[in-house]
NUMARBA-884212 format. One record per residue (C-alpha): residue in three letters; residue number from 1; x, y, z. Coordinates in nm, 4 decimals, m for minus. Each point is the difference from the previous one (the first is absolute). Layout:
% residues N
  aa   i        x        y        z
 Ala NUM        X        Y        Z
...
***
This chain:
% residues 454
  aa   i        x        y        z
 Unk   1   2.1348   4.1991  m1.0137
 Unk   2  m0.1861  m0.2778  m0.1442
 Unk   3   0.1500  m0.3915   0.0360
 Unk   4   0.0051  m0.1700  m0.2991
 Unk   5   0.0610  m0.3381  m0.1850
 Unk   6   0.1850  m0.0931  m0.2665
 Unk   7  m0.2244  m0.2565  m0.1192
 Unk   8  m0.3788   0.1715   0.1147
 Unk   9  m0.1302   0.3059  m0.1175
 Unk  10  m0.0535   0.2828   0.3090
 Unk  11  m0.2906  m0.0048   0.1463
 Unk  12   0.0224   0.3800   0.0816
 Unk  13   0.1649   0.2127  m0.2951
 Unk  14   0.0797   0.3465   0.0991
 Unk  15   0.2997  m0.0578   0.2137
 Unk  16  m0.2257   0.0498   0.3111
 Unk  17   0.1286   0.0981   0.3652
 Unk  18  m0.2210  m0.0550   0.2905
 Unk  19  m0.0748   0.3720   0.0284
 Unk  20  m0.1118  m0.0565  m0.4064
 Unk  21  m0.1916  m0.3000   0.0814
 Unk  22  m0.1715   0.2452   0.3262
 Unk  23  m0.0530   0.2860  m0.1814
 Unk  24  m0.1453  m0.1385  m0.3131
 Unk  25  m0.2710  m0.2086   0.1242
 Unk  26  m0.0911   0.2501   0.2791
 Unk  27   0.0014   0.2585  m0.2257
 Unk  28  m0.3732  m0.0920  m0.1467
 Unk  29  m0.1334  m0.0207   0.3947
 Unk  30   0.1637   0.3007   0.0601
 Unk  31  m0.1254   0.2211  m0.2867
 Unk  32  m0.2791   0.2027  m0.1455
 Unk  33  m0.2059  m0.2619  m0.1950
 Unk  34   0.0872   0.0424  m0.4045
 Unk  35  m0.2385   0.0654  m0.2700
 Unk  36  m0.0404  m0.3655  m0.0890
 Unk  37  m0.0191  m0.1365   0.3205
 Unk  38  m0.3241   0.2083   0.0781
 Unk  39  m0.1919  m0.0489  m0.3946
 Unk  40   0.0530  m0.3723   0.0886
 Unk  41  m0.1279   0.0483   0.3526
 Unk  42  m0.3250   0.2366  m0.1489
 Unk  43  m0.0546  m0.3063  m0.2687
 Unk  44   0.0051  m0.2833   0.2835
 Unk  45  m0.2104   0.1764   0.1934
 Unk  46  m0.2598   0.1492  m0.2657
 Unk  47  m0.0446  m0.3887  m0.1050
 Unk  48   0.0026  m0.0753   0.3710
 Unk  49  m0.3066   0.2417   0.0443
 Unk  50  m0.1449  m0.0992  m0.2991
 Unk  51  m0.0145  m0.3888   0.0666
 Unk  52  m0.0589   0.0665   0.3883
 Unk  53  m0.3833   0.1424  m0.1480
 Unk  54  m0.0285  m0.3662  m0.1928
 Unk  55   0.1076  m0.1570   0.3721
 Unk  56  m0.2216   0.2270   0.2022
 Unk  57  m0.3594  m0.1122  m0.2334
 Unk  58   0.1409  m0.3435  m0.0071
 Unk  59  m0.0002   0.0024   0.3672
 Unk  60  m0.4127   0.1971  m0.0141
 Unk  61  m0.1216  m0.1740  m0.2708
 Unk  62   0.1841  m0.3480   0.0404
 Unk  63   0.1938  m0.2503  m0.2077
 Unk  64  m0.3171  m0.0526  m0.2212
 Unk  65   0.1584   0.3212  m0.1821
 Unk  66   0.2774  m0.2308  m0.1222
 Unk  67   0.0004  m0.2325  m0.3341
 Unk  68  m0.0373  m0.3102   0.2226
 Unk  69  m0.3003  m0.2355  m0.0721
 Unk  70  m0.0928  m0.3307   0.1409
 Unk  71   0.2316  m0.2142  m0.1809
 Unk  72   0.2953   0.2399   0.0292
 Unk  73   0.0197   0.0567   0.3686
 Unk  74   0.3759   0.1110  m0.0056
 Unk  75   0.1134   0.2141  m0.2876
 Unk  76   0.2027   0.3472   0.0112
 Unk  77   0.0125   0.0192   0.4074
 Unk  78   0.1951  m0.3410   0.0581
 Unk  79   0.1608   0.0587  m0.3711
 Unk  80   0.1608   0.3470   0.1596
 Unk  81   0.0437  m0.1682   0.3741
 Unk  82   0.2074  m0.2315  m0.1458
 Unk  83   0.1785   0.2264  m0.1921
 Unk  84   0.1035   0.2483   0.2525
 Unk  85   0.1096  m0.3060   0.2256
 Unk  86   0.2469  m0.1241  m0.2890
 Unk  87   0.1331   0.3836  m0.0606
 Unk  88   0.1036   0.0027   0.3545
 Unk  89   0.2088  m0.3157   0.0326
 Unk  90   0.3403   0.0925  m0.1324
 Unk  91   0.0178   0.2427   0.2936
 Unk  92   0.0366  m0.2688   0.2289
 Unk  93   0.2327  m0.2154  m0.2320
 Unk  94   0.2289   0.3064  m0.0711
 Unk  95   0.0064   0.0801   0.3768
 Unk  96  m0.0058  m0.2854   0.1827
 Unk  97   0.1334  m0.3128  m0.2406
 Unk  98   0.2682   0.2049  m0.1802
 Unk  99   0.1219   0.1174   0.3652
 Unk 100   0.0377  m0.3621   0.0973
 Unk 101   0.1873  m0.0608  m0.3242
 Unk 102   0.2259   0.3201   0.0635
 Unk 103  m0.1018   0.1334  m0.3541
 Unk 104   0.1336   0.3236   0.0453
 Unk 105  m0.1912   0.1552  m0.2980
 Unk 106  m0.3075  m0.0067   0.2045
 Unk 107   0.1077   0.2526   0.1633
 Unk 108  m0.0839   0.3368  m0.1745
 Unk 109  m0.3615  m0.1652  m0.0883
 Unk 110  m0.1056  m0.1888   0.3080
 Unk 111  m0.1567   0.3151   0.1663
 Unk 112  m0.2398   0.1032  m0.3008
 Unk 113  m0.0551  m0.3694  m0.0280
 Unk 114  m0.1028  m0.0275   0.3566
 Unk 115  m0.2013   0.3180  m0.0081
 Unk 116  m0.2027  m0.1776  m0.3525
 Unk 117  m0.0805  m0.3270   0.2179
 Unk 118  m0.1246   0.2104   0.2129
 Unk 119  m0.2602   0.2374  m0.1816
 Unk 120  m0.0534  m0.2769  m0.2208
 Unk 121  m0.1434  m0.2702   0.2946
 Unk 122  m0.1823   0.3038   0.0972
 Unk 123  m0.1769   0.0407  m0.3587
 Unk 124  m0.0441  m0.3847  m0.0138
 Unk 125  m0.1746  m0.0167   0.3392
 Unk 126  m0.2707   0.2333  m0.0811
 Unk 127  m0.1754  m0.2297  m0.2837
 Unk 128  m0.1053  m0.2636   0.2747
 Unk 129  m0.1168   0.2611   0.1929
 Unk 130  m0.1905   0.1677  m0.2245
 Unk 131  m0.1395  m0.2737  m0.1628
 Unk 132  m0.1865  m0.0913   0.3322
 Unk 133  m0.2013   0.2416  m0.1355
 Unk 134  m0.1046   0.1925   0.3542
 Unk 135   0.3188  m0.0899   0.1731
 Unk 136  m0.0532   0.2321   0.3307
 Unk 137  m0.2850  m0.2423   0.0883
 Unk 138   0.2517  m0.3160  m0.0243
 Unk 139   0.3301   0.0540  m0.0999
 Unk 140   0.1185  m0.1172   0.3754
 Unk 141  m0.1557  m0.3694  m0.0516
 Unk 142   0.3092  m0.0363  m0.2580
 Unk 143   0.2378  m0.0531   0.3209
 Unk 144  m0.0775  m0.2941   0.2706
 Unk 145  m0.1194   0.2683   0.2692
 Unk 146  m0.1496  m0.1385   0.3271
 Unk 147  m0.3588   0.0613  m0.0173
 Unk 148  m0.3470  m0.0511   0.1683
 Unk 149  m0.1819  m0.1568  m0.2907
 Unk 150   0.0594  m0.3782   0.0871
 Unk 151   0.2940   0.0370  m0.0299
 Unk 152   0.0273   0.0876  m0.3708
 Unk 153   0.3301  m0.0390  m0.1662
 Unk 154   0.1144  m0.0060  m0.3355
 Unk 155   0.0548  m0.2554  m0.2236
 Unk 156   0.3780  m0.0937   0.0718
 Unk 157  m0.0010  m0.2676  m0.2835
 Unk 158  m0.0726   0.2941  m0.2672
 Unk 159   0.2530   0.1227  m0.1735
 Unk 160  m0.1510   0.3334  m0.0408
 Unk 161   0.1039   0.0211   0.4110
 Unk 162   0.3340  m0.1708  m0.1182
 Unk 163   0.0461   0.3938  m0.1947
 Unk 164  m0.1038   0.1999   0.3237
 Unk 165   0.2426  m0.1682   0.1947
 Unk 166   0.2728   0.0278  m0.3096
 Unk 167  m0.0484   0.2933  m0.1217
 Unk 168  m0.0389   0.2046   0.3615
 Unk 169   0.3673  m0.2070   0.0867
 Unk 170   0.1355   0.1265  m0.3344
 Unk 171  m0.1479   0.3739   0.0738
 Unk 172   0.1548   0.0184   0.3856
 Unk 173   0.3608  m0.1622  m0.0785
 Unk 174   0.0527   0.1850  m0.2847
 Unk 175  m0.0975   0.3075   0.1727
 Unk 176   0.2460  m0.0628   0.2996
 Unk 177   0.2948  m0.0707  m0.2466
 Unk 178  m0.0241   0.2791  m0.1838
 Unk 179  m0.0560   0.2510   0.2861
 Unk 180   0.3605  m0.1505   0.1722
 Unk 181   0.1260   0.0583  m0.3096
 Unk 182  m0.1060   0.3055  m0.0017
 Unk 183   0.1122   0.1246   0.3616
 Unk 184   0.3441   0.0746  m0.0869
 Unk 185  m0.0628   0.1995  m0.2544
 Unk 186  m0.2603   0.2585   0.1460
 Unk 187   0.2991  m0.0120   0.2647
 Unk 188   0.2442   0.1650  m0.2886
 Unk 189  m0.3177   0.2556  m0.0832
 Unk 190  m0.0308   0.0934   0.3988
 Unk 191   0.3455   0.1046   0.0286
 Unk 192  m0.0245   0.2069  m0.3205
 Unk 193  m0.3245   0.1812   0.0397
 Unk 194  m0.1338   0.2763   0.2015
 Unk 195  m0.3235   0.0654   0.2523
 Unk 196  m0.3182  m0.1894  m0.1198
 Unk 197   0.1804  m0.2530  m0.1844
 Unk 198   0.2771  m0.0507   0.2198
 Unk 199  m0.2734  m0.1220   0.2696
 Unk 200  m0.2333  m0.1758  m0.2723
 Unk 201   0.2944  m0.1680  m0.1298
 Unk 202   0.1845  m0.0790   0.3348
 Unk 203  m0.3279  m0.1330   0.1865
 Unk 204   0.0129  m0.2602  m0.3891
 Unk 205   0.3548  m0.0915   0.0915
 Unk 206  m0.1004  m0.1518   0.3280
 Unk 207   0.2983   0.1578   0.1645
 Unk 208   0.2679  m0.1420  m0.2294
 Unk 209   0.3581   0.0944   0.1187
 Unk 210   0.2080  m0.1904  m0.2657
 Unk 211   0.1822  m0.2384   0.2714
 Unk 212   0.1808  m0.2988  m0.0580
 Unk 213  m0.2450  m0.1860   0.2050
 Unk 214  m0.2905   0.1790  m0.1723
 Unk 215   0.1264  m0.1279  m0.3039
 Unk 216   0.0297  m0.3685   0.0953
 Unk 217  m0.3567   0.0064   0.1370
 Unk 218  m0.1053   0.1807  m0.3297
 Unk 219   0.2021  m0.3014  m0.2267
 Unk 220  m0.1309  m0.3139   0.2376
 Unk 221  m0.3769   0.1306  m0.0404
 Unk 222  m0.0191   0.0150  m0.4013
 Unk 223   0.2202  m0.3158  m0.0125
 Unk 224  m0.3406  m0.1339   0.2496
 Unk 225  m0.2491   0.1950  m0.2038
 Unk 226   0.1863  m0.1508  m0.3492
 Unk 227  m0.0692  m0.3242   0.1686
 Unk 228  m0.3486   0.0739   0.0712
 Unk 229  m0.0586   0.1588  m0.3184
 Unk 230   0.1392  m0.2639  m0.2051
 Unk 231  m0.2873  m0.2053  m0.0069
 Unk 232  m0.2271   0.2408  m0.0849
 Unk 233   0.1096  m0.0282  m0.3313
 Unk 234  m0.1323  m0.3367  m0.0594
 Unk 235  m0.2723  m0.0435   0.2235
 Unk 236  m0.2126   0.3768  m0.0368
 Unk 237  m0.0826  m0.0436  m0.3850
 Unk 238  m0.0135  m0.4219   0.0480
 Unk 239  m0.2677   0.0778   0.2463
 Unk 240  m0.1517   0.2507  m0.2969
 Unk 241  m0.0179  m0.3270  m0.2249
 Unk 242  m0.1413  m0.1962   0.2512
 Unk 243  m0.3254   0.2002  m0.0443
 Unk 244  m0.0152  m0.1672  m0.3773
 Unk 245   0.2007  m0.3285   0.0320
 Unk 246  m0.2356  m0.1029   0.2872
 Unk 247  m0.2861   0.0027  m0.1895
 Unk 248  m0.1958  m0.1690  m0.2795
 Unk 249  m0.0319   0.2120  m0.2710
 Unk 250   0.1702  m0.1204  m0.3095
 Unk 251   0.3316   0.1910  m0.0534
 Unk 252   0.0495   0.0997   0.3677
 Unk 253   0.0113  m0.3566   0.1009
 Unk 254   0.4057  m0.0217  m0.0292
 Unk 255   0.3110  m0.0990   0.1937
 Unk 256   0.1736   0.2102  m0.2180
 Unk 257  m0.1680   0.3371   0.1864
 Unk 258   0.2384  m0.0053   0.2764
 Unk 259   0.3579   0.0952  m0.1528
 Unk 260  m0.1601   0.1225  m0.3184
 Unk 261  m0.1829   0.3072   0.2111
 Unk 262   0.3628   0.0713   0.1908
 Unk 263   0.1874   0.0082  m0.3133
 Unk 264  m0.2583   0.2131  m0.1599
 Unk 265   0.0285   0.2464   0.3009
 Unk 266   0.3245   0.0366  m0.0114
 Unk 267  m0.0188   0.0755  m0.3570
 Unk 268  m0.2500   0.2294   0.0228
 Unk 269   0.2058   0.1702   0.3032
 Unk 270   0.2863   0.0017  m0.1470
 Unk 271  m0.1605   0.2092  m0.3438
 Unk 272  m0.1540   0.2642   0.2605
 Unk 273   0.3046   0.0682   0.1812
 Unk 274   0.2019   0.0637  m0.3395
 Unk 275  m0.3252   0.2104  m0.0378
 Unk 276   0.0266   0.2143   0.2931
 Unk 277   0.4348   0.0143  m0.0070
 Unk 278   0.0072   0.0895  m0.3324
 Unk 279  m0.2239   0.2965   0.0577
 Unk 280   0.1880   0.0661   0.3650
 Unk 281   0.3421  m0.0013  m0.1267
 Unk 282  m0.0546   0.2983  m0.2463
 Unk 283  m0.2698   0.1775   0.1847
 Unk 284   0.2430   0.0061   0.3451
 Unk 285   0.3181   0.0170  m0.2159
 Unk 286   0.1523  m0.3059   0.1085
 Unk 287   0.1525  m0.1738  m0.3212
 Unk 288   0.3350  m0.0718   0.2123
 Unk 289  m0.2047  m0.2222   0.2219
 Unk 290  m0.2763  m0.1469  m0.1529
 Unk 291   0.2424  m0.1121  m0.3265
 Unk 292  m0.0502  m0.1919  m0.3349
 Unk 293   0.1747  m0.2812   0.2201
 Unk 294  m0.3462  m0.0236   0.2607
 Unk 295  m0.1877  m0.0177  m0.3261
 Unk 296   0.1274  m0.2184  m0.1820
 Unk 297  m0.0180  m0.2461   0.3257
 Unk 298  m0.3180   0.0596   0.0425
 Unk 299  m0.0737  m0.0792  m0.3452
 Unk 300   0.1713  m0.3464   0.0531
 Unk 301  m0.2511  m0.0705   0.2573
 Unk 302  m0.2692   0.0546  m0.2187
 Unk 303   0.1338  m0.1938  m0.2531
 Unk 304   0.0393  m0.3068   0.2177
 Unk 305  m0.3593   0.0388   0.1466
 Unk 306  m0.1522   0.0427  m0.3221
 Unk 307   0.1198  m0.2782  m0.1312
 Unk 308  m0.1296  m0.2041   0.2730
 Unk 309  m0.3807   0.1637  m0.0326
 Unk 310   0.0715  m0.1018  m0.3759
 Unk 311   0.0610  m0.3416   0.0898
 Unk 312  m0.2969  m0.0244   0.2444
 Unk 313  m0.2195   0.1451  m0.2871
 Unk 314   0.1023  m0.2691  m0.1944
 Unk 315  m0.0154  m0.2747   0.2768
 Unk 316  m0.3571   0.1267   0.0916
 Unk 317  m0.1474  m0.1297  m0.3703
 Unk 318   0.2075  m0.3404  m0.0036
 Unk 319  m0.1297  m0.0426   0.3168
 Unk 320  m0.3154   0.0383  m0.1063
 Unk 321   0.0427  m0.1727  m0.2818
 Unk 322   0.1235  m0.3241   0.1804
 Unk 323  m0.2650   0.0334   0.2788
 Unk 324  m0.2841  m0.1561  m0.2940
 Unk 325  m0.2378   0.2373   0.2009
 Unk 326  m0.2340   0.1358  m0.2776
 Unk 327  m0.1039   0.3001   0.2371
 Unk 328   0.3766   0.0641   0.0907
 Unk 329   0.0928   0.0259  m0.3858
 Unk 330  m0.2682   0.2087  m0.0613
 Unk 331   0.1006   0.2181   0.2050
 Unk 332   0.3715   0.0797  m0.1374
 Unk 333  m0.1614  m0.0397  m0.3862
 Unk 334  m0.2738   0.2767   0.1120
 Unk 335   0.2981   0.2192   0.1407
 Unk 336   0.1890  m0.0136  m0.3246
 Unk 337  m0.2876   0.0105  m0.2294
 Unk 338  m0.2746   0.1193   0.1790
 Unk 339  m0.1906   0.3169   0.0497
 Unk 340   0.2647   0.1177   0.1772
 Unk 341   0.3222  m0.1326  m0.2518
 Unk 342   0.1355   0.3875   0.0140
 Unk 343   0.0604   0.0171   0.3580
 Unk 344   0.1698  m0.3269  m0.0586
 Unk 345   0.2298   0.0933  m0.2701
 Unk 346   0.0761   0.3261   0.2060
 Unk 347   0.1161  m0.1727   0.2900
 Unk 348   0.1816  m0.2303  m0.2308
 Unk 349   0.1829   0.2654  m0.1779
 Unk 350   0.0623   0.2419   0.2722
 Unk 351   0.1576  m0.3022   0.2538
 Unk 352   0.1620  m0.2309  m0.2198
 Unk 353   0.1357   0.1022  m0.2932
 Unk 354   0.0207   0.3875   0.1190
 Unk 355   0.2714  m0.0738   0.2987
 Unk 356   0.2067  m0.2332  m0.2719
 Unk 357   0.1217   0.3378  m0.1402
 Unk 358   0.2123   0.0465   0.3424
 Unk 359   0.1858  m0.2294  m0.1496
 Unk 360   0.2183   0.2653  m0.2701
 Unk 361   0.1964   0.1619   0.2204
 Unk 362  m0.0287   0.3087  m0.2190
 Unk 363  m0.3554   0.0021   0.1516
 Unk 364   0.0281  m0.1398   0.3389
 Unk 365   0.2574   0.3307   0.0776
 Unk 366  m0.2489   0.2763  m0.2015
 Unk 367  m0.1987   0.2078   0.2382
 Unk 368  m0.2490   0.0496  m0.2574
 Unk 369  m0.0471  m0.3244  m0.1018
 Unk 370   0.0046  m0.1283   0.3683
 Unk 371  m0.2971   0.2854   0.1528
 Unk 372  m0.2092  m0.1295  m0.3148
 Unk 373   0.0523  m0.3594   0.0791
 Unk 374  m0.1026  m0.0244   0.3614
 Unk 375  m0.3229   0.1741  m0.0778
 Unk 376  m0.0328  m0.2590  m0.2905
 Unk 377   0.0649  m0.2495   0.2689
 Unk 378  m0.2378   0.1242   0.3019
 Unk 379  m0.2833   0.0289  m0.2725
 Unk 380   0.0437  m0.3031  m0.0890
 Unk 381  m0.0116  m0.1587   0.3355
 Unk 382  m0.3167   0.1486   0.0592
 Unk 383  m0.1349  m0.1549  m0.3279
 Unk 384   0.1295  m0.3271   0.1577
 Unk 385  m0.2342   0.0543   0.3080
 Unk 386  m0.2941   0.0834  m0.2097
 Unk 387   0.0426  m0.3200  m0.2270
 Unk 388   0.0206  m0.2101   0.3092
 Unk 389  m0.2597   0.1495   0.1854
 Unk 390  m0.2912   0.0948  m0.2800
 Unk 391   0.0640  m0.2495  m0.2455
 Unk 392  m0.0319  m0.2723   0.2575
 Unk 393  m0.3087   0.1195   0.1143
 Unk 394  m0.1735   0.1470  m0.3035
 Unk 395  m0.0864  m0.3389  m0.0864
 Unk 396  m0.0860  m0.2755   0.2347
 Unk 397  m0.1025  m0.3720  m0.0011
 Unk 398  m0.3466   0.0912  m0.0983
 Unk 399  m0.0257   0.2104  m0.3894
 Unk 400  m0.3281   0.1481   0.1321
 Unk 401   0.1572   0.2221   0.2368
 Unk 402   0.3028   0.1272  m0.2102
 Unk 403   0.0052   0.3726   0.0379
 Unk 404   0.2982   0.2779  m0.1329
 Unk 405   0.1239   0.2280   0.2394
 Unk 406   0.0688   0.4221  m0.0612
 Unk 407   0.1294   0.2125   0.2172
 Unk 408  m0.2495   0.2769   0.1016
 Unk 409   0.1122   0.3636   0.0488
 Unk 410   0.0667  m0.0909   0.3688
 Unk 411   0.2159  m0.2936  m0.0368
 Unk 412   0.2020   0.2278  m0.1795
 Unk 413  m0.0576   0.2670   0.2433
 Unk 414   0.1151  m0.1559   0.2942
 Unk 415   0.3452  m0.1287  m0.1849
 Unk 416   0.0385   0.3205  m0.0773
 Unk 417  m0.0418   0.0900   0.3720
 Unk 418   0.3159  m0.2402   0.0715
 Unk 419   0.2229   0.1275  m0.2498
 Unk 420  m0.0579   0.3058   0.1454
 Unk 421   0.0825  m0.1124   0.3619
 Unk 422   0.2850  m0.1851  m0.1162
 Unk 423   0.1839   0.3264  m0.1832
 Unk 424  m0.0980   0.2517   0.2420
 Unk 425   0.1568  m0.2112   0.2960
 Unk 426   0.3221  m0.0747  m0.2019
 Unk 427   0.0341   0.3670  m0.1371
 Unk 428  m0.0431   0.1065   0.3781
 Unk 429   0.2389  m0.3167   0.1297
 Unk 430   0.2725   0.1453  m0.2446
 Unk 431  m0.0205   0.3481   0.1214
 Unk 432   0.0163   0.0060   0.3735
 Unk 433   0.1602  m0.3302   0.0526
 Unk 434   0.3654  m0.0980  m0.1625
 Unk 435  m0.0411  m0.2069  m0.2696
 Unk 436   0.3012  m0.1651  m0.0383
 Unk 437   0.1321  m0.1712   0.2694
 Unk 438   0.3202   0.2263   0.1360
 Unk 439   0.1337  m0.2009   0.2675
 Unk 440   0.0382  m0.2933  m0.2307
 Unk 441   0.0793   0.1501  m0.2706
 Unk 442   0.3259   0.1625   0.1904
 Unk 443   0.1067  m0.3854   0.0803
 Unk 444   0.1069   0.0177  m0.3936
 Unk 445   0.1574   0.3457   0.0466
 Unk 446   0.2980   0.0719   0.1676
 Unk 447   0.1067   0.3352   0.1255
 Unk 448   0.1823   0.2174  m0.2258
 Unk 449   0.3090   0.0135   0.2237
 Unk 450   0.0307  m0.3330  m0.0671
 Unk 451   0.1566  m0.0333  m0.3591
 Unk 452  m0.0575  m0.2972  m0.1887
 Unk 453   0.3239  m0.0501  m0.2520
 Unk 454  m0.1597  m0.1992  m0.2746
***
């Protein structure tokens, strides 16, 4: 039976044995898929299809069919790159930093996590790419590759390389963690299934025989891959900023860039995974181990990192206040007040004040009031890219060339295209794979011949 405090709340309810903890989060691998698992799947993939015909004319036609003019040379593709980059952060904190910490509630959410960075960096990666506009002709000269032409090599003091190199690290580590973390689990699956999947499963598990040495090797490389992983955390979405802060432009021109993008990530991260678990746990039927208790944790995080993207949002205009640059004022006064004041007051809405609700606990441990939240939260994040992106661009040092920027049918196309990536992956992730982690989870859960006498 379960191990429990008399100070902390469980953080498995049930009364779970390790057969429970096997059987229940096999069970969903093992399976028929249900009726709601395969409407979700037919919706992901209908507005997969659907924005994969935007991608494929964007590709013929070119990025002319976007809303992007010749002041506003970044707009809905870097607004959505950036995006996706932040959603996929808390995997790595959540896996790797809370591991380090030996935060042991990370543990029945680190492998959905994981999986998120994952199809998330995946999503991100694509706006870069497309927005080369006929990327098989030169998507290659983004990496230093020896060549014949001189040679030619990239610009190493960009930090548009700074991302390939960050976000490609970011992709392959947190790739390798999850899949160890993943090996003893399709282990548990071998031994309990039959012909086809007993050899798809057991050629996954690497040959996994549950040793005592197997499990010291398994411990010593995710305490290494923690260590690598670590920092990711604040160097992948610095590097993002470093494609504003480095420049010129009025209101991207900031110090400030650097911990405000991480803390936004995590936010941001943090909302989708509460997303995605909230949906999970009743979907999968796992309310004993994804409890109010992960929640309202989770919800603590955001707190604490919305209050520091509050702050920063408050910093950025004394800043430029105090600066005495006309242009630089203009800039946050425009934002506010300009053209483009409702995508402002969104952002405003949605990441400060919003997340102050967490606060009541009354709300911080409702489901209902914690699903609608975190999508409050991850639109508003996105607002925050836009404002930062368009509104800094829309208009320049010169009034002559001041432009607006709207999305055509193909920006929203191709967002749609990644939304639709980004579901179908996860809805197939959660049926074939485990989505809780078991052999952690069991390190909370002693056997039921053991009796606990409380």
């Amino acid at each position: 039976m379960q191990v429990t405090s008399s100070v902390r709340e469980p953080l498995i309810t049930g009364g779970k044995t390790l057969k429970d903890v096997t059987h229940d989060i096999s069970r969903q691998v093992e399976g028929k898929p249900s009726m709601a698992w395969l409407l979700a799947l037919l919706v992901s993939v209908g507005v997969l299809v659907l924005g994969g015909l935007a991608l494929v004319a964007t590709l013929w036609e070119g990025i002319g069919m976007w809303g992007l003019n010749k002041t506003i040379g970044w707009a809905w593709d870097i607004t959505n790159f950036v995006w996706w980059v932040g959603i996929g952060h808390a995997g790595t904190l959540i896996s790797a930093v809370l591991l380090l910490f030996r935060q042991k509630w990370r543990m029945a959410i680190n492998r959905a996590a994981e999986a998120m960075t994952i199809f998330a960096v995946i999503c991100a990666a694509m706006f870069p790419i497309i927005h080369m506009g006929r990327p098989w002709l030169g998507a290659y000269w983004a990496l230093p590759l020896p060549n014949t032409f001189g040679s030619l090599w990239v610009n190493f003091n960009s930090p548009l390389l700074w991302d390939v190199f960050a976000i490609s690290t970011y992709f392959s580590v947190s790739l390798v963690f999850w899949y160890i973390g993943l090996i003893p689990d399709f282990a548990t699956i071998r031994d309990r299934a039959t012909g086809i999947r007993k050899a798809i499963y057991g050629a996954l598990a690497f040959g996994w025989d549950g040793a005592a040495k197997t499990w010291s090797r398994y411990e010593s490389v995710a305490l290494i891959l923690a260590g690598l992983a670590t920092p990711l955390v604040l160097s992948v979405h610095t590097i993002v900023s470093f494609d504003f802060a480095t420049s010129v432009i009025p209101g991207w021109h900031t110090t400030i860039f650097p911990p405000y993008f991480v803390a936004g990530a995590i936010f941001s991260g943090f909302a989708m995974v509460l997303t995605l678990m909230i949906i999970t746990r009743k979907v999968f039927k796992l309310e004993d181990y994804i409890t109010i208790v992960h929640i309202e944790l989770m919800n603590i995080v955001i707190i604490i990192t919305g209050s520091i993207v509050g702050i920063a949002y408050i910093t950025e205009f004394f800043i430029a206040w105090y600066s005495g640059v006309a242009a630089e004022q203009y800039a946050f006064v425009n934002r506010a007040f300009g053209p483009y004041w409702w995508a402002y007051w969104s952002m405003m809405t949605c990441n400060v004040i919003s997340p102050q609700l967490f606060w009541i606990k009354k709300i911080r441990t409702s489901i209902v009031a914690t699903f609608i939240l975190s999508i409050v939260v991850n639109i508003g994040m996105w607002f925050e890219r836009f404002v930062i992106i368009v509104t800094s661009l829309h208009r320049d040092f010169l009034p002559s060339s001041w432009a607006m920027f709207s999305p055509t049918w193909s920006d929203i196309g191709v967002y749609l295209f990644t939304f639709g990536l980004f579901f179908t992956l996860f809805l197939l992730f959660a049926k074939f794979f485990p989505v809780i982690n078991m052999a952690e989870v069991k390190s909370i859960v002693k056997s039921s011949s053991e009796k606990v006498n409380k």
